[in-house]
Backbone as CSV, one residue per row, in Angstrom:
resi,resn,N_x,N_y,N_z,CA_x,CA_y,CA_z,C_x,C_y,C_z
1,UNK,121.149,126.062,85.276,121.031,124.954,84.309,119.637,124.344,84.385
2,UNK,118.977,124.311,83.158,117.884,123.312,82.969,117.530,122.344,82.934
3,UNK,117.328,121.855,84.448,117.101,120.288,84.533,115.764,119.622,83.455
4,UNK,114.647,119.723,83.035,113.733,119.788,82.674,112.831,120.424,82.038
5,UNK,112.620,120.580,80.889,112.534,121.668,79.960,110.988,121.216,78.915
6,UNK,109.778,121.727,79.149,108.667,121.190,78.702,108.330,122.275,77.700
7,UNK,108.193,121.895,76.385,108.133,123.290,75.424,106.728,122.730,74.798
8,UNK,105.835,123.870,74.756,104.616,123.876,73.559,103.943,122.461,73.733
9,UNK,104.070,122.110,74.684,103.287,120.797,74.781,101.746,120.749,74.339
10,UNK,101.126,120.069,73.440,99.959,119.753,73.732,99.783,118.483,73.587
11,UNK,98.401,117.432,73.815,97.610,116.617,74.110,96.350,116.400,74.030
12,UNK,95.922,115.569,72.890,94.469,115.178,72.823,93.985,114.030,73.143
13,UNK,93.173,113.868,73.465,92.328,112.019,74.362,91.116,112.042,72.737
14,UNK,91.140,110.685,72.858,90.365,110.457,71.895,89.590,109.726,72.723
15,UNK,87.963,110.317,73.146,87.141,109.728,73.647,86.061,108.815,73.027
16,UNK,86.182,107.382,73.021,85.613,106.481,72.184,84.213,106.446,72.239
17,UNK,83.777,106.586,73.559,82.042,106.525,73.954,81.332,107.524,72.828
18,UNK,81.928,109.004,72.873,81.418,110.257,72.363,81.918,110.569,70.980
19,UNK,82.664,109.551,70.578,83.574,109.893,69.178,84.163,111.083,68.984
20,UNK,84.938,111.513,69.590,85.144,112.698,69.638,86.830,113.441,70.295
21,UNK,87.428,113.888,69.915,88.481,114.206,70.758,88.616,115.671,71.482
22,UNK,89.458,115.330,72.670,89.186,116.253,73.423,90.818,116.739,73.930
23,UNK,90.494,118.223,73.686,91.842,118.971,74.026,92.268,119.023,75.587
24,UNK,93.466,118.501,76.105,94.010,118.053,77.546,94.976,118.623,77.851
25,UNK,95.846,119.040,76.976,96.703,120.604,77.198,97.169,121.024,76.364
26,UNK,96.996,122.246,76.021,97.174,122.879,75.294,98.260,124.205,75.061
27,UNK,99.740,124.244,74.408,100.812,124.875,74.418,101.649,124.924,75.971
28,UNK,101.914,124.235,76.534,102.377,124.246,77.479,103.958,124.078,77.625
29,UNK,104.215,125.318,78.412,105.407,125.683,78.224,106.770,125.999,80.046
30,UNK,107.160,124.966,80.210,107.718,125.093,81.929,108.942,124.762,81.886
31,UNK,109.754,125.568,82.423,111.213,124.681,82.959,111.816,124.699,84.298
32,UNK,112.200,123.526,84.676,112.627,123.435,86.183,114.077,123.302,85.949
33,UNK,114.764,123.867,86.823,116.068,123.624,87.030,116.978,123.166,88.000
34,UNK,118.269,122.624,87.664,118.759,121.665,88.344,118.602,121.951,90.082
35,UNK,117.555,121.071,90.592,117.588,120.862,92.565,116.435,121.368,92.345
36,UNK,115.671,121.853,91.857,114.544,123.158,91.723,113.281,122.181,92.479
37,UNK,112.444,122.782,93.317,111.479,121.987,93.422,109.980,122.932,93.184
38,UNK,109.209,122.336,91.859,108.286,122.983,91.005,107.055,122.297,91.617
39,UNK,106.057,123.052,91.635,104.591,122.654,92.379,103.420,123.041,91.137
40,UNK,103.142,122.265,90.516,102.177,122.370,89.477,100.531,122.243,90.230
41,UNK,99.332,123.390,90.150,98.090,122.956,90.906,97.169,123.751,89.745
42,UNK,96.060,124.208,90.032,95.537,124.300,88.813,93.491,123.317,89.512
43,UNK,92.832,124.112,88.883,91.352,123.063,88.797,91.181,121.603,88.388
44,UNK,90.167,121.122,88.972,90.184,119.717,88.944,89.791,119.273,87.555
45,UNK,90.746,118.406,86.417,90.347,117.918,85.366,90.977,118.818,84.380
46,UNK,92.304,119.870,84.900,93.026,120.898,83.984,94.182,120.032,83.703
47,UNK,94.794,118.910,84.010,95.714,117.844,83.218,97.246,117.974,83.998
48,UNK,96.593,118.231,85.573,97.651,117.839,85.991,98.841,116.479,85.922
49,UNK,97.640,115.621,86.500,98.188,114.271,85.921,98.932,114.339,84.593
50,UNK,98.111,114.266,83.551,98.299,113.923,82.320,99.327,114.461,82.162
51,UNK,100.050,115.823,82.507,101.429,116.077,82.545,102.410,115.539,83.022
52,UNK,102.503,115.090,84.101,103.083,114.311,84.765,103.589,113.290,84.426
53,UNK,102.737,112.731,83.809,102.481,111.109,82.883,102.850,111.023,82.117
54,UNK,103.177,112.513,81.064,103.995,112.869,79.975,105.264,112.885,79.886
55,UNK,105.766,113.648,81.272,107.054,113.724,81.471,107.176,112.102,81.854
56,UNK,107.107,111.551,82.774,107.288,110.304,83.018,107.772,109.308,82.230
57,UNK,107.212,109.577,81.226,106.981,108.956,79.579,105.960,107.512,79.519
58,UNK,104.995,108.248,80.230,104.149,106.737,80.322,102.595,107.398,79.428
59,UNK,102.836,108.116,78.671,101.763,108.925,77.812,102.464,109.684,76.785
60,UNK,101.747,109.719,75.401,102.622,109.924,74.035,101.884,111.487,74.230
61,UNK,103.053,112.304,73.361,102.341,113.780,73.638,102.051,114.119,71.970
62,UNK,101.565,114.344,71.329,100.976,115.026,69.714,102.048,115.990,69.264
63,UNK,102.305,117.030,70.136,102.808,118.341,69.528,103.760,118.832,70.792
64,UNK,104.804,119.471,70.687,105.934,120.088,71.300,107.163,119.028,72.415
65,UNK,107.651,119.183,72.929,109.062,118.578,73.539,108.703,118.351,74.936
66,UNK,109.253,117.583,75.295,109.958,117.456,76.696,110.912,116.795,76.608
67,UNK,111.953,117.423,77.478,113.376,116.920,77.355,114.396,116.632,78.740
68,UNK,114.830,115.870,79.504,115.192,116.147,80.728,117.413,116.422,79.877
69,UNK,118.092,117.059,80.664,119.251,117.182,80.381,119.502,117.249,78.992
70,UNK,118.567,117.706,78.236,118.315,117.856,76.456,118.046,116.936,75.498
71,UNK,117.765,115.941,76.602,117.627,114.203,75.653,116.072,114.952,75.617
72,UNK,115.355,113.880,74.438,114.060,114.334,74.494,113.356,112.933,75.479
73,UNK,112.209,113.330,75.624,111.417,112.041,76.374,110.582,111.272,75.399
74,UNK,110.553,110.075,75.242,109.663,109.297,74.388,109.387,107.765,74.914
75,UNK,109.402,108.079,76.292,108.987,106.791,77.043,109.795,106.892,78.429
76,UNK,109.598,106.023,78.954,109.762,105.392,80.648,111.530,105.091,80.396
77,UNK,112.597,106.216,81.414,113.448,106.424,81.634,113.777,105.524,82.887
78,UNK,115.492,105.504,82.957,116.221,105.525,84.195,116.416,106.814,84.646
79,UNK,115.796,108.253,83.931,116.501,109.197,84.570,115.097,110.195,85.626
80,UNK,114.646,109.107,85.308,113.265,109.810,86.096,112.612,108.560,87.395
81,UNK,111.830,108.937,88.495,110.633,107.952,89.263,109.815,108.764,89.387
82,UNK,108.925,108.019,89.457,107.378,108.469,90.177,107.030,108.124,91.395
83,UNK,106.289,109.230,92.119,105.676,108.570,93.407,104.247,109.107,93.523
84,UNK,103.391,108.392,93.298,101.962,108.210,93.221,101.245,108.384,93.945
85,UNK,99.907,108.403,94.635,99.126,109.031,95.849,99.390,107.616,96.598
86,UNK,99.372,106.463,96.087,99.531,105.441,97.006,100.549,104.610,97.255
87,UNK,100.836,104.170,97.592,102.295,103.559,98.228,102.769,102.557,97.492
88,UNK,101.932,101.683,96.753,102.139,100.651,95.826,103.573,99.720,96.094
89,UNK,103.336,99.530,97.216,104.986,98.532,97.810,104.324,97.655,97.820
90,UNK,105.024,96.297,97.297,104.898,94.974,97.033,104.876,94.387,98.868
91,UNK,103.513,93.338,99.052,103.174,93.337,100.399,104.551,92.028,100.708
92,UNK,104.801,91.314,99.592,105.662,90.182,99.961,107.379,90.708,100.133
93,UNK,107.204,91.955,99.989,109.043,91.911,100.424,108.770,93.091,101.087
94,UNK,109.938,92.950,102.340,110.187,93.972,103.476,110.347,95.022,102.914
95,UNK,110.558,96.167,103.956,110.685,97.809,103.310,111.949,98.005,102.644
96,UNK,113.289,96.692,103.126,113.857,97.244,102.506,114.683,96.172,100.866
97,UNK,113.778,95.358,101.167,113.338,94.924,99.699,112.632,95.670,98.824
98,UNK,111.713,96.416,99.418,110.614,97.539,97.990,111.735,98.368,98.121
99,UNK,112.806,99.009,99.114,113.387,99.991,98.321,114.621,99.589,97.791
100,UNK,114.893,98.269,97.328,115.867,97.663,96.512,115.092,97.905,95.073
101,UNK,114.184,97.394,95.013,113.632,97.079,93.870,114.055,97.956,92.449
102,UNK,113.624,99.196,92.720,113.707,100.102,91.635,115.611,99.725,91.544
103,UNK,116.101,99.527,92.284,117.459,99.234,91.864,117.464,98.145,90.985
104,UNK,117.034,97.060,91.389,117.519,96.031,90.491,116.958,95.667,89.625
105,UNK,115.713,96.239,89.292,115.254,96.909,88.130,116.204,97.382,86.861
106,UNK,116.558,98.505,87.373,117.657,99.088,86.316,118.929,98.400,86.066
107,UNK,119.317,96.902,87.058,120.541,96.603,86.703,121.556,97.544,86.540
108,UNK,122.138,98.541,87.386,122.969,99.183,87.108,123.717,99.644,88.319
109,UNK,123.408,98.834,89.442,124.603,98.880,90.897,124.731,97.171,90.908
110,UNK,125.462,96.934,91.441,126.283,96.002,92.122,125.596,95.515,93.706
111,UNK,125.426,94.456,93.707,125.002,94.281,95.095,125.283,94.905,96.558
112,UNK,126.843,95.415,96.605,127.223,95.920,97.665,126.583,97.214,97.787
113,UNK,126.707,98.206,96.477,125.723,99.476,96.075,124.384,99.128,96.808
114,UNK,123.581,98.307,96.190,122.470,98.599,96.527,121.864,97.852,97.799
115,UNK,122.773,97.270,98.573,122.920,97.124,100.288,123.100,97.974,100.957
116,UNK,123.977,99.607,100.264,124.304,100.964,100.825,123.620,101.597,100.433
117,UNK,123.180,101.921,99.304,121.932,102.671,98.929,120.715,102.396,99.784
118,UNK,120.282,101.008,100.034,119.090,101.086,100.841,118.865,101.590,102.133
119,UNK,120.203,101.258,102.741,120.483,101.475,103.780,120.121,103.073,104.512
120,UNK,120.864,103.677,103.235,121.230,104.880,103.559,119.575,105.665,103.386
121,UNK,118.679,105.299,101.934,117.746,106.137,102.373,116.912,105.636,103.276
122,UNK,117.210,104.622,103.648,115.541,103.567,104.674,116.100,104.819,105.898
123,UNK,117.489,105.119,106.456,117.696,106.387,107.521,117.570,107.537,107.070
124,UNK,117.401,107.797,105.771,117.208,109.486,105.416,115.540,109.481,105.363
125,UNK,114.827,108.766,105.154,113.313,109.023,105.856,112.681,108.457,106.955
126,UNK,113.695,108.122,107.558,113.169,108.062,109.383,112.306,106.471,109.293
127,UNK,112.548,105.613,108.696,112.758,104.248,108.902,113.600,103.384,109.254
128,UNK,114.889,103.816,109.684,115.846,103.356,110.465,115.266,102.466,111.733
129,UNK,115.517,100.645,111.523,114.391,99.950,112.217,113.500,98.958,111.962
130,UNK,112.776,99.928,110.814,111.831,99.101,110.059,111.758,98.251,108.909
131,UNK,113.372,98.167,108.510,113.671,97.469,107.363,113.361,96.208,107.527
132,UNK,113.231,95.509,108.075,112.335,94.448,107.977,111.165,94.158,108.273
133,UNK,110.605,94.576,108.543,108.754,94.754,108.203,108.581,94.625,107.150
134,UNK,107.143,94.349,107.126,106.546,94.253,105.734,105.262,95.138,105.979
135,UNK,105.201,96.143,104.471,104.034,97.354,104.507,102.469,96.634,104.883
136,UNK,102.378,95.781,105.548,101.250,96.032,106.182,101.149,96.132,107.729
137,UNK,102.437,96.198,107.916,102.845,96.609,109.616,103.168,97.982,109.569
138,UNK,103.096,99.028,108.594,103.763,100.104,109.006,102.261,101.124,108.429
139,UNK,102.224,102.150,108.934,100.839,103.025,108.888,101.174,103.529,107.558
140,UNK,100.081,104.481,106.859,100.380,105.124,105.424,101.343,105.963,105.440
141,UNK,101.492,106.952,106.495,102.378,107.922,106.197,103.876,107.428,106.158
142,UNK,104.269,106.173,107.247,105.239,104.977,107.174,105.194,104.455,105.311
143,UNK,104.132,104.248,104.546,104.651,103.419,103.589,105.000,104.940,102.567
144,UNK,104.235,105.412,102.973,104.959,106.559,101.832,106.168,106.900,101.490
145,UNK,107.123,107.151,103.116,108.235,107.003,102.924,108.894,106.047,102.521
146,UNK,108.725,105.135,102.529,109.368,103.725,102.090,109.405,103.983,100.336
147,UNK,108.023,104.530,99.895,107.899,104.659,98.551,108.514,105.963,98.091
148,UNK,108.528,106.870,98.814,109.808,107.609,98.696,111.375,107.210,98.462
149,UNK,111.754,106.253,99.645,113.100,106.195,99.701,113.234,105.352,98.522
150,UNK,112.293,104.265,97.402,112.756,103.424,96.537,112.966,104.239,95.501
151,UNK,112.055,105.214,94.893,112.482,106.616,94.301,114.000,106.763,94.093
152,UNK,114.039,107.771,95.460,114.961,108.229,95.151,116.542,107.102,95.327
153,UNK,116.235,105.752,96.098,117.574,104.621,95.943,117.472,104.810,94.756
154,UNK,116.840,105.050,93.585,117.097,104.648,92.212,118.138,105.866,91.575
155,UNK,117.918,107.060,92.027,119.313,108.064,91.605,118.436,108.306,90.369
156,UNK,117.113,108.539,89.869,116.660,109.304,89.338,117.265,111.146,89.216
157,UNK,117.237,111.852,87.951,117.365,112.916,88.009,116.715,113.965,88.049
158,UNK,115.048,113.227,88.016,114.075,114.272,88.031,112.999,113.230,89.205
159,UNK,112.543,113.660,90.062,111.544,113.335,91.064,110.353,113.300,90.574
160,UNK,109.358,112.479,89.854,108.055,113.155,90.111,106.988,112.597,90.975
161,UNK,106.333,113.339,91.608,105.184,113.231,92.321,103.741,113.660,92.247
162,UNK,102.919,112.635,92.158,101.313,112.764,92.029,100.776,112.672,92.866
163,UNK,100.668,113.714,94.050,99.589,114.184,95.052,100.029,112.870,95.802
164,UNK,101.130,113.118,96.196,101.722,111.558,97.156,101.039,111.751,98.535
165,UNK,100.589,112.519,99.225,99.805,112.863,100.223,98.589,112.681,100.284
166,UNK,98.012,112.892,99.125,96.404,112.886,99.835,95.742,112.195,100.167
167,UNK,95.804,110.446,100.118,95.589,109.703,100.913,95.832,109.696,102.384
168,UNK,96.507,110.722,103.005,97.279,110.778,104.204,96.014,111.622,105.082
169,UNK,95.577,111.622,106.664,94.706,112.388,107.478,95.486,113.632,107.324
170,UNK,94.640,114.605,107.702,95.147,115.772,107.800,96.115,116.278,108.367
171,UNK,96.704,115.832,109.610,97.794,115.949,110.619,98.668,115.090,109.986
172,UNK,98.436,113.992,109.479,100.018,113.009,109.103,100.558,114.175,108.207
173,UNK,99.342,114.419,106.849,99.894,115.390,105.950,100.869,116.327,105.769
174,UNK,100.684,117.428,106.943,101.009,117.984,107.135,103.096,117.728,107.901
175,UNK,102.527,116.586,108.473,104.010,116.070,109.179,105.002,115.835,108.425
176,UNK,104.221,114.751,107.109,104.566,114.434,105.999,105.508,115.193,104.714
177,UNK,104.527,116.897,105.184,105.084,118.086,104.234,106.602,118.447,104.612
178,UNK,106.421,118.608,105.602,108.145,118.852,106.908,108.950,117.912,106.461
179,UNK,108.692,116.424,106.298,109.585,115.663,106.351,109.973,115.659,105.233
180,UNK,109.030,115.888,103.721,109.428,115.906,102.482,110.647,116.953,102.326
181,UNK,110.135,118.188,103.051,111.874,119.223,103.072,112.525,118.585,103.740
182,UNK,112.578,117.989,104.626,113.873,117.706,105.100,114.421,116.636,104.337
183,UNK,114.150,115.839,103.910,114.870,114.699,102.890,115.287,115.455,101.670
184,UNK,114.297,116.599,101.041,114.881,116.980,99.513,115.758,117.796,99.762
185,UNK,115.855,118.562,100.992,117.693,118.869,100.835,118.770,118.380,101.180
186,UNK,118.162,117.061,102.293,119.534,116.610,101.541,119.838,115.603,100.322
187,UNK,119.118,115.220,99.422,119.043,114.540,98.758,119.010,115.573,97.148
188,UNK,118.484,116.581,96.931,118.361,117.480,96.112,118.305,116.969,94.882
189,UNK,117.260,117.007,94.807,116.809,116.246,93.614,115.439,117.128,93.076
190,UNK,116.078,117.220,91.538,114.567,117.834,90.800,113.446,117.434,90.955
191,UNK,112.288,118.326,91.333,111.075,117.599,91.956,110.049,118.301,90.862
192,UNK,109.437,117.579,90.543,107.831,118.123,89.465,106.787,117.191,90.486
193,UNK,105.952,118.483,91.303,105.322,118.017,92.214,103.642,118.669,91.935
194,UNK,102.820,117.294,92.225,101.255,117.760,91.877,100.576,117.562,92.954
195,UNK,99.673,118.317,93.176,98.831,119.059,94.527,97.579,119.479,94.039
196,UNK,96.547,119.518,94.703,95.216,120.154,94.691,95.646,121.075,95.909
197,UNK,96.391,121.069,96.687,96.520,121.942,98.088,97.306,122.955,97.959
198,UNK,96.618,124.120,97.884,97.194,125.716,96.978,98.585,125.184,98.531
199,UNK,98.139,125.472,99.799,99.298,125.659,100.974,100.152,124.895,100.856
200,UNK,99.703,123.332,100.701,100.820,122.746,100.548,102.019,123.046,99.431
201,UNK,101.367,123.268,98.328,102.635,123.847,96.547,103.172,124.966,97.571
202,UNK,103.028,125.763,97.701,103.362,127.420,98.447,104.712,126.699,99.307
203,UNK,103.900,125.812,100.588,105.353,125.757,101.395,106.210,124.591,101.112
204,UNK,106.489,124.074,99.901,107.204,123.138,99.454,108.081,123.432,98.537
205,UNK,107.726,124.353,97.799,108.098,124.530,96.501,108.678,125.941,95.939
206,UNK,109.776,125.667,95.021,110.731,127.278,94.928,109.528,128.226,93.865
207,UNK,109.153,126.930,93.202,107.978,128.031,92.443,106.609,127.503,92.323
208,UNK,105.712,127.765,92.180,104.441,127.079,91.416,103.510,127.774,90.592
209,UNK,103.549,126.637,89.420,102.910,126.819,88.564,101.100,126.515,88.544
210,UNK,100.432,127.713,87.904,99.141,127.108,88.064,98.491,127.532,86.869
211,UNK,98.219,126.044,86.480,97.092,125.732,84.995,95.610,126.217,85.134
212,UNK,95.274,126.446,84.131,93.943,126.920,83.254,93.192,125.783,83.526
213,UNK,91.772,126.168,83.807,90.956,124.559,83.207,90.461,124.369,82.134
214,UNK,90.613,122.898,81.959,90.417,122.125,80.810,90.306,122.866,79.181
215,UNK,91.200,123.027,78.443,92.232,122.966,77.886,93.218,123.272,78.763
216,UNK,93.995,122.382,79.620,94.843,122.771,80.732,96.120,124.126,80.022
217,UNK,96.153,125.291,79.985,97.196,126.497,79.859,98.194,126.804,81.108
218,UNK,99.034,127.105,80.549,99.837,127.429,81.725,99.517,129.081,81.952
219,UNK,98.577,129.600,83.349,98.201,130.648,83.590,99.202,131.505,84.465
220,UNK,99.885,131.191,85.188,100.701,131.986,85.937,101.967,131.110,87.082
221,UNK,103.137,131.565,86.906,104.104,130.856,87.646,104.193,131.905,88.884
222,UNK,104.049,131.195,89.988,104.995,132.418,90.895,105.562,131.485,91.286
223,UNK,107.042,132.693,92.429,108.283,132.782,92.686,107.885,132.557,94.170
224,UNK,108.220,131.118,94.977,107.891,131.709,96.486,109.630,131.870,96.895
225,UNK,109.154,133.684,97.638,110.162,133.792,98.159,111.111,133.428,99.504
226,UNK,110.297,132.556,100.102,110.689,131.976,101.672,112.157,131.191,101.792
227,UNK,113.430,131.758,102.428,114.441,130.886,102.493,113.790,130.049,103.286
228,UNK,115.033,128.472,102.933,115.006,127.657,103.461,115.634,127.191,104.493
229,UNK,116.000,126.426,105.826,115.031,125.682,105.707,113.450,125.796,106.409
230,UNK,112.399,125.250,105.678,111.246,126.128,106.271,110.511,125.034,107.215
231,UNK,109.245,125.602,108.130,108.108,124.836,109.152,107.470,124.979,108.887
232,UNK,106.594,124.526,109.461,105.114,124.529,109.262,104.683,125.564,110.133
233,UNK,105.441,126.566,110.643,104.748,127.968,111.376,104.876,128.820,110.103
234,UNK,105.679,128.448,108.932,105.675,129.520,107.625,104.284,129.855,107.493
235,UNK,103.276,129.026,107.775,102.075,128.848,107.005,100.638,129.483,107.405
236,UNK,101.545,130.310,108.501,100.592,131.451,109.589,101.357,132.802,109.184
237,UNK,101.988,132.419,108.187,102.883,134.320,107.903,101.826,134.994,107.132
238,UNK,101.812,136.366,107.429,100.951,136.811,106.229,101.309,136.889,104.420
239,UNK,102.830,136.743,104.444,103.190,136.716,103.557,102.577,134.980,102.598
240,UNK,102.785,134.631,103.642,102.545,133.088,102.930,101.025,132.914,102.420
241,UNK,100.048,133.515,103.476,99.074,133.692,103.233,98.715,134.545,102.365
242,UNK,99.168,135.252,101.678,98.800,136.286,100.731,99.088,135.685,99.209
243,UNK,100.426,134.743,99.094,101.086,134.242,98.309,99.700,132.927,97.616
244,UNK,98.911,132.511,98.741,98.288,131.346,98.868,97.012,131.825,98.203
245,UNK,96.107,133.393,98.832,94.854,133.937,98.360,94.986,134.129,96.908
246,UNK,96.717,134.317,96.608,96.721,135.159,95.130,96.355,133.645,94.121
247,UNK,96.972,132.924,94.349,96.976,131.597,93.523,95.197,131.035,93.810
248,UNK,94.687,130.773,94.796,93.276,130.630,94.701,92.709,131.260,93.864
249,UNK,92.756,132.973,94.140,91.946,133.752,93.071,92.156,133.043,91.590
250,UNK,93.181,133.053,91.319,93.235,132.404,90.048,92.528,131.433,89.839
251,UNK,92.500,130.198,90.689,91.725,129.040,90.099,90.349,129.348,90.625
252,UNK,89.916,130.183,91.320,88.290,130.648,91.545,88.166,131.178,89.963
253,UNK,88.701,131.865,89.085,88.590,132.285,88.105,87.978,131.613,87.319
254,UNK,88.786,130.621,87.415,89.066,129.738,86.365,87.115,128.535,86.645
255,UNK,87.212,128.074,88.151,86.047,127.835,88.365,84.753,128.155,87.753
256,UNK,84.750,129.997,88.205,83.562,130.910,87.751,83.688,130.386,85.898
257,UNK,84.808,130.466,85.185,84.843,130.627,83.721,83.868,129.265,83.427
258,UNK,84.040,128.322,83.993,83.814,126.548,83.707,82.319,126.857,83.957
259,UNK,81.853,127.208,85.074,80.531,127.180,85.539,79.377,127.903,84.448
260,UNK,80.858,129.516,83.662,79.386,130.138,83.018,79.397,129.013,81.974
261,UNK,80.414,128.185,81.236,80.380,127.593,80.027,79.720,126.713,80.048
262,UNK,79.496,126.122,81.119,78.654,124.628,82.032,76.879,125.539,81.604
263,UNK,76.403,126.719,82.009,75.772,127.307,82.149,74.830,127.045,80.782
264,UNK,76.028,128.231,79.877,75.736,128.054,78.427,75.356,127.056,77.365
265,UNK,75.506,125.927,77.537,75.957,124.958,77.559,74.479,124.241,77.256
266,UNK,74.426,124.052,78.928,72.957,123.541,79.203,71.616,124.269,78.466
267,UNK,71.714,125.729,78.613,71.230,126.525,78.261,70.705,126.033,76.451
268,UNK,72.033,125.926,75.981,71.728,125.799,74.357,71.118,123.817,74.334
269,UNK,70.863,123.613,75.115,70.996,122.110,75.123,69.119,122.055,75.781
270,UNK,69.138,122.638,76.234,67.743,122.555,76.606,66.532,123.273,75.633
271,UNK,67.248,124.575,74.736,66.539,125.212,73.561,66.624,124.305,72.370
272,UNK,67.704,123.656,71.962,67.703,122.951,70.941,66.483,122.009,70.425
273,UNK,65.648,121.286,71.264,64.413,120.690,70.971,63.575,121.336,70.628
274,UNK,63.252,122.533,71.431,61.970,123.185,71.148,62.675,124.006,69.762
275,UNK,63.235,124.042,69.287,63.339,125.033,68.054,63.885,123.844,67.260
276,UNK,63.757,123.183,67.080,63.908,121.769,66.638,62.311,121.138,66.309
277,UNK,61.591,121.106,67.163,60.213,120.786,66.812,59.321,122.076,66.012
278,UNK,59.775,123.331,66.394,59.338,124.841,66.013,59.190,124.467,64.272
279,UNK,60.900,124.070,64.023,60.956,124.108,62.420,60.260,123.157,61.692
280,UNK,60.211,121.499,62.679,59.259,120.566,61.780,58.090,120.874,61.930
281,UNK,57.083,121.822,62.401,55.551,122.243,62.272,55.894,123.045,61.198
């Protein structure tokens, strides 16, 4: 079953400085399915975000669908959250006030609900403890989870995430990656997850997708085949590593393509004067 279903999408920015509009993705076509956890990566400025933001419904799309459970999307749902690179928990209420919030937001539990709901995820991401603190007592990789568990207290049906890590040192990161599997199974929840880190999409994710640059295309999905549940020793397999070179090559591609056009570019931009002054003599 198709949890999430993105057909022919495209997207244009109308850039005011340059008068001019500019293509941000172009026919884009993905579906995730129900529990599925999807890893979207791709070159820098190919519209990862901007997808994201689409589905979300916090950005209008021009041309083609997105639909979660066959409703279409045309704005900011109860059936979706976001979790962002930064933690964005309100400094005046405890951890387990920010992970009330998105509840009572939606108005749609009962107080006793969302005394058990909090409860339950503040212990499914290893904050059991810290519910009363407030996020400037607890380290980043601490508030992340917190901004995790308000997520998912909300019973969203689709997860999304924007590079919720990379604010994190390299070692939390990584700790961070482990702990994200261990909460999404048991919690299983559709995940549309964005990364610049080819390793990280690979050992997180049942598939990943990787975009074209700028007109962001959808260039190639793979299938990672690794049962679950997985470690962070997956990430010394050769298999994993091979899975990881193949998806680079692609966006080295994609790099080299930008650089000759960058090239060309300049090229016609630097002749244009002199054959410009050529014709007024």
């Amino acid at each position: 079953m198709q949890k999430l279903e993105i057909d022919h999408l495209t997207k244009h920015y109308w850039l005011e400085r340059y008068a001019r509009e500019v293509l941000a993705l172009d026919e884009i076509s993905i579906t995730v399915g129900d529990g599925e956890f999807m890893a979207i990566v791709g070159p820098s400025g190919c519209g990862k975000t901007t997808l994201l933001n689409i589905v979300a419904g916090l950005l209008p799309y021009e041309e083609g669908t997105v639909r979660i459970d066959g409703k279409r999307v045309d704005g900011p749902g109860m059936d979706r959250a976001v979790v962002f690179q930064h933690a964005s928990l309100l400094p005046w209420r405890t951890i387990l006030g920010n992970i009330r919030y998105g509840m009572e937001m939606q108005k749609r539990f009962d107080e006793r609900t969302m005394r058990d709901r909090a409860d339950y995820f503040l212990k499914l991401v290893g904050l059991a403890g810290f519910g009363h603190h407030y996020p400037s007592e607890l380290s980043g990789g601490m508030q992340q989870r917190a901004n995790l568990a308000r997520a998912l207290a909300a019973d969203p049906a689709v997860l999304l995430m924007d590079e919720p890590f990379a604010a994190l040192d390299a070692q939390t990161r990584e700790f961070m990656q482990a702990e994200l599997l261990k909460i999404w199974s048991n919690a299983r929840k559709t995940v549309l997850f964005i990364t610049h880190q080819i390793n990280e999409a690979v050992y997180l994710a049942d598939r990943v997708a990787v975009l074209s640059a700028r007109p962001g295309r959808l260039k190639q999905i793979f299938r990672i085949p690794f049962e679950r549940p997985r470690t962070l020793h997956l990430k010394r397999d050769p298999r994993f590593l091979e899975i990881e070179d193949a998806i680079w090559r692609l966006i080295e591609e994609e790099a080299e393509r930008i650089g000759v056009v960058a090239a060309e570019e300049a090229s016609a931009a630097t002749q244009l004067p002199a054959l410009t002054t050529g014709f007024e003599a």
